[in-house]
C-alpha positions in Angstrom: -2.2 -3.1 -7.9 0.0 -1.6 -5.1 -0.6 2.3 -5.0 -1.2 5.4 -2.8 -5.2 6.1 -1.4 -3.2 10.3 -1.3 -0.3 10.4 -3.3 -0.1 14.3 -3.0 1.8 13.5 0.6 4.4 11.9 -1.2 5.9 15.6 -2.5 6.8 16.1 1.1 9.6 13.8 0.4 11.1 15.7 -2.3 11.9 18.6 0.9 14.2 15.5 2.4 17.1 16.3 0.5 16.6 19.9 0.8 16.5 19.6 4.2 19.8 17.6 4.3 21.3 20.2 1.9 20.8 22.9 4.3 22.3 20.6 7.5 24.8 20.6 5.4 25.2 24.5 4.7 24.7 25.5 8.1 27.7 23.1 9.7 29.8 24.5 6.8 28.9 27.7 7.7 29.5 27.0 11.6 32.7 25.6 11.1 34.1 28.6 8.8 32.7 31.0 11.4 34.7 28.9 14.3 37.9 29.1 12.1 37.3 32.9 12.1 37.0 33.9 15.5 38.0 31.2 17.6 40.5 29.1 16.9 40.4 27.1 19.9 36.5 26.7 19.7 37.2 25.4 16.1 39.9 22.8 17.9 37.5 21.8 20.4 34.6 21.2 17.8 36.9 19.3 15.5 38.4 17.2 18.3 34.4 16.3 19.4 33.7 15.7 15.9 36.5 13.2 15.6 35.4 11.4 18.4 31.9 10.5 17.8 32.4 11.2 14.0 29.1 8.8 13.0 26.2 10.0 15.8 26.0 13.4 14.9 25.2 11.7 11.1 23.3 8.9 12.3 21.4 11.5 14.5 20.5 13.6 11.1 19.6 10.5 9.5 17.2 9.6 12.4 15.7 12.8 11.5 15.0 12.6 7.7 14.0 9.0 7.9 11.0 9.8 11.2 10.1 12.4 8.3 10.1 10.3 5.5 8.2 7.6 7.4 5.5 9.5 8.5 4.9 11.2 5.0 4.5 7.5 3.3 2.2 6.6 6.2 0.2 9.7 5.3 0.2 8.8 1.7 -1.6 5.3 2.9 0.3 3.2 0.8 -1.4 0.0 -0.3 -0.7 -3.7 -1.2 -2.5 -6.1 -3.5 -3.4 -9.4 -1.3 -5.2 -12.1 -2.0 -9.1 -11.9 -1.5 -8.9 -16.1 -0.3 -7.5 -14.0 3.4 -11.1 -12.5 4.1 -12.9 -15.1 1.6 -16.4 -13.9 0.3 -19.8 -13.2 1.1 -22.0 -15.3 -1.0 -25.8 -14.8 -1.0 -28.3 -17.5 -2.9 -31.4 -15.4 -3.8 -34.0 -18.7 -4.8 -37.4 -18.0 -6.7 -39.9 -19.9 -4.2 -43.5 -18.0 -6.4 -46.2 -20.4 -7.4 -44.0 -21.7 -10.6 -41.6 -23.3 -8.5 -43.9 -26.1 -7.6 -44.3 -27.7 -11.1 -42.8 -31.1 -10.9 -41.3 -31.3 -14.1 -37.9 -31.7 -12.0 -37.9 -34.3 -9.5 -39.4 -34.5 -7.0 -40.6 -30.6 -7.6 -38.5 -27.3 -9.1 -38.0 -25.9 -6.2 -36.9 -29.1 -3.9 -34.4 -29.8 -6.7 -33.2 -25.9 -6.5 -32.7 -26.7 -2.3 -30.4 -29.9 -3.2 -28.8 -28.0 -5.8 -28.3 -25.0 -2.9 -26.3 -27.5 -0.8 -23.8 -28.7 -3.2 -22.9 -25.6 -3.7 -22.7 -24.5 0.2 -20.6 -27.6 0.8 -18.6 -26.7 -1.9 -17.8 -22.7 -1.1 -14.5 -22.2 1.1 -14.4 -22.4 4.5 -13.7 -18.5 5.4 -17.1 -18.0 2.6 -20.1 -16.8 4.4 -23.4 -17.9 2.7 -26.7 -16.4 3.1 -30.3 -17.4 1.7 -32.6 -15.1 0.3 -36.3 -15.9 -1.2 -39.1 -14.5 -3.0 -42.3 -14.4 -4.7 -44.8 -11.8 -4.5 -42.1 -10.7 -2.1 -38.7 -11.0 -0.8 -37.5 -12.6 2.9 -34.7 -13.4 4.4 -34.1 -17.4 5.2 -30.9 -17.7 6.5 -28.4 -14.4 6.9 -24.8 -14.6 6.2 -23.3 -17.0 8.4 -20.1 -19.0 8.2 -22.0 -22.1 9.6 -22.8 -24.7 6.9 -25.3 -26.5 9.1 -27.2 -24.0 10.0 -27.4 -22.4 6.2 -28.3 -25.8 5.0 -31.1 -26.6 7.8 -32.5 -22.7 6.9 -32.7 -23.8 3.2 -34.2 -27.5 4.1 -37.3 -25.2 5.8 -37.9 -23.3 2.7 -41.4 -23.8 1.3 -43.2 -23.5 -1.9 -45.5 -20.3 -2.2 -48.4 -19.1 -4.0 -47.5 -16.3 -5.3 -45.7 -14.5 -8.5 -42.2 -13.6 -9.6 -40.9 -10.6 -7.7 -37.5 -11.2 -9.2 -36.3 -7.6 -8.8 -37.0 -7.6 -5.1 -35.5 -10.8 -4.4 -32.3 -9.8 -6.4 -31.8 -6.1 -4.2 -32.4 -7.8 -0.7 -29.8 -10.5 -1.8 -27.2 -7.4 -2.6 -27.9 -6.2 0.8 -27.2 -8.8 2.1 -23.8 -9.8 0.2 -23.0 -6.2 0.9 -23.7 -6.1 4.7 -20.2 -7.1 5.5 -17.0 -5.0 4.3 -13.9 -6.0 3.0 -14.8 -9.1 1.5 -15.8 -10.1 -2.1 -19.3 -10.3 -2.9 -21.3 -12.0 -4.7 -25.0 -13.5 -5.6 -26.1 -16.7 -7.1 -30.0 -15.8 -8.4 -32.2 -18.6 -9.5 -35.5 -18.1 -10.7 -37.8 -20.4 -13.6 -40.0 -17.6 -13.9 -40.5 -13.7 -15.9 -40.5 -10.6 -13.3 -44.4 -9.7 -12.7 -44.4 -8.7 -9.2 -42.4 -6.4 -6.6 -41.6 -2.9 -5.9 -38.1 -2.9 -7.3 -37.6 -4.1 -11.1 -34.8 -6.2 -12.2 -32.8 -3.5 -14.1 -33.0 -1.1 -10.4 -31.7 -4.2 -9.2 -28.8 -4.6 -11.1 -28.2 -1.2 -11.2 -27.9 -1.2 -7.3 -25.4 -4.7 -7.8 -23.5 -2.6 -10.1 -22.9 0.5 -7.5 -22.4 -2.0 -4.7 -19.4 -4.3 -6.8 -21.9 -7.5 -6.3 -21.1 -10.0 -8.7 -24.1 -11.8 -9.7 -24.3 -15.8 -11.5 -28.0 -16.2 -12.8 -29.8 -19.4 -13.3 -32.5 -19.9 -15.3 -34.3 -23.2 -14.7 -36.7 -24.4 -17.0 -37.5 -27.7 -19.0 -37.0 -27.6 -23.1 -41.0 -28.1 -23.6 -43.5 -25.6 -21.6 -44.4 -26.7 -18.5 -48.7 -26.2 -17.3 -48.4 -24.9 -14.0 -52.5 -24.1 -13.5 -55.3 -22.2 -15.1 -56.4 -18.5 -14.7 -59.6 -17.0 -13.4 -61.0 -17.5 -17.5 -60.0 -21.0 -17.5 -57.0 -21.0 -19.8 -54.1 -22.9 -19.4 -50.9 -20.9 -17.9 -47.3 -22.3 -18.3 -43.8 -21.2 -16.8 -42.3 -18.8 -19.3 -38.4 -18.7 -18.5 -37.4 -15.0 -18.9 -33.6 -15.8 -19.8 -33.2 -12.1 -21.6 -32.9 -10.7 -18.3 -31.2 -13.3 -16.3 -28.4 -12.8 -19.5 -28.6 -9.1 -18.9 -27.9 -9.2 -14.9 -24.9 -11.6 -15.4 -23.3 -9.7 -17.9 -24.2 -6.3 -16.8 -22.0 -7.2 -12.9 -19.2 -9.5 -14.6 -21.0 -12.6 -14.0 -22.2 -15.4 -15.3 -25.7 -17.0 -17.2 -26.2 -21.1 -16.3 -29.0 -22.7 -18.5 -30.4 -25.6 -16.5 -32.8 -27.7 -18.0 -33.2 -30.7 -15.5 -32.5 -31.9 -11.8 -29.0 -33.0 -13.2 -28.0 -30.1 -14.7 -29.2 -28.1 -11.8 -26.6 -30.2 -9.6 -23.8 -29.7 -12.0 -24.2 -26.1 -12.4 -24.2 -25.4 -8.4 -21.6 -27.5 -8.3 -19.8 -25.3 -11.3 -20.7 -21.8 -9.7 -17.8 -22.1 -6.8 -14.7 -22.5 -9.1 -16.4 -19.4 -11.6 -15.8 -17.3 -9.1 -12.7 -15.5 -9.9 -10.8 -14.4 -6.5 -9.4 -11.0 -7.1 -6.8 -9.3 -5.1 -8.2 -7.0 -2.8 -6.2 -3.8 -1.8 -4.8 -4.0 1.6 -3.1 -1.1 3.5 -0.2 -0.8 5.4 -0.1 2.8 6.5 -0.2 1.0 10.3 3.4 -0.6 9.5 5.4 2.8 8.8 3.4 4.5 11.4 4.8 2.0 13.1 8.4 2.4 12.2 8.4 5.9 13.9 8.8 4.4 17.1 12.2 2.8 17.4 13.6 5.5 15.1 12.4 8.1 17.9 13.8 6.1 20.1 16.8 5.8 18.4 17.3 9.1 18.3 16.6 9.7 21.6 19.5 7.7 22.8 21.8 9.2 20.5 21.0 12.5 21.6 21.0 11.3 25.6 22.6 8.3 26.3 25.8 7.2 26.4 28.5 9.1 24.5 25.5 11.4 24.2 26.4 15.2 22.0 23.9 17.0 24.2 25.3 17.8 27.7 
């Protein structure tokens, strides 16, 4: 909402119409004086006053107003605009670990998760920049904010499967980075992963935690058939199957104002992506216009320079 970032320079202005009060005093005084011990001074001052009766008001009001300006600007007053003039940064942290291969979505998880990527890429607003973040025992960077659609999309086409486990937690932090590299525009994370956190230097709550200092908005997706889904055997010889940790995907949405997206199939997947662009609620950001009555100054000081030295001028 519109405000003051210093409000405490906005007292200054209650020393205007003190300020005017004693102008006021003093050419009272002046003119009482005049009477007293020169008549024909007082005359002469009268007769001046008559004929440029307004400038020597207008030059006062110069005055107050280059004072009152400049104490605003100081104040840095402050407008609500909307956030659609600077668009957003939106980062898609995708879960690329071992898991991600299981075909159980066609043709594999995490080929459906890079068609899934691009409806939502060709979707975002044209001012949106997107960037691509993945992990597994690790996190990397695929593709860094851009405002090129292409590009993004080829970056994500390149994307791999990978061996390794679910560093959720590090994937999630390196996406907030990201969203957060550029200022004064909203920001915000779309994390998918099929998988529960067992890898990585930075757990998920540090993670949101970090989203939460930064403002990062953050829209979870857990993806992840009904049944269990056999994705290899351990060292022993027994059977190990995706567990979908949606507890913590719940908790990350909710904890930054975002959302949870169950998807359950390639379809859904699609739908959801597709969903995620119109969830994002854009907020008006605070914009401020101290620059504009800063700006004022100028002609007013100009003004007043004329009155006081051009034509008709009262200074000789």
């Amino acid at each position: 909402m519109p405000g003051f970032s210093h409000p405490v320079w906005l007292i200054g202005l209650l020393g205007v119409p003190v300020l005017a009060w004693l102008r006021h005093l003093a050419l009272t005084r002046r003119r009482t004086a005049a009477l007293e011990f020169s008549h024909t001074a007082f005359l002469k001052a009268t007769a001046e006053t008559e004929r440029t009766p307004w400038r020597p008001r207008l030059l006062a009001l110069c005055t107050f107003l280059i004072l009152s300006l400049v104490l605003v600007g100081l104040a840095d007053p402050h407008l609500s605009l909307e956030q659609t003039r600077e668009g957003l940064s939106a980062v898609l942290v995708i879960d690329s670990s071992g898991s991600m291969a299981a075909t159980d979505y066609a043709p594999s998880r995490l080929e459906a998760a890079k068609q899934a990527a691009g409806v939502l890429i060709r979707a975002l607003d044209r001012k949106d920049y997107v960037g691509v973040v993945t992990f597994e025992e690790g996190a990397s960077s695929a593709a860094y904010l851009s405002p090129d659609r292409e590009r993004v999309l080829a970056k994500v086409a390149a994307i791999g499967a990978r061996t390794g486990r679910t560093a959720l937690g590090d994937g999630l932090a390196l996406g907030i980075d990201m969203a957060d590299a550029i200022p004064n525009r909203k920001k915000v994370v779309i994390l998918l992963s099929d998988g529960v956190s067992n890898a990585g230097m930075i757990s998920p709550g540090d993670a949101t935690r970090l989203a939460v200092e930064r403002h990062v908005q953050v829209f979870t997706v857990g993806l992840g058939s009904v049944s269990p889904v056999l994705i290899g055997y351990s060292p022993f010889g027994e059977a190990e199957y995706a567990t979908l940790d949606e507890t913590t995907l719940r908790t990350i949405a909710a904890s930054t104002s975002g959302h949870y997206f169950r998807s359950v199939d390639s379809a859904t997947l699609k739908e959801i992506y597709a969903e995620i662009p119109s969830s994002i609620e854009r907020v008006d950001e605070e914009t401020s216009v101290q620059r504009l009555f800063f700006a004022l100054v100028l002609p007013v000081i100009l003004l007043e320079f004329w009155l006081r030295y051009g034509t008709g001028r009262i200074l000789s």
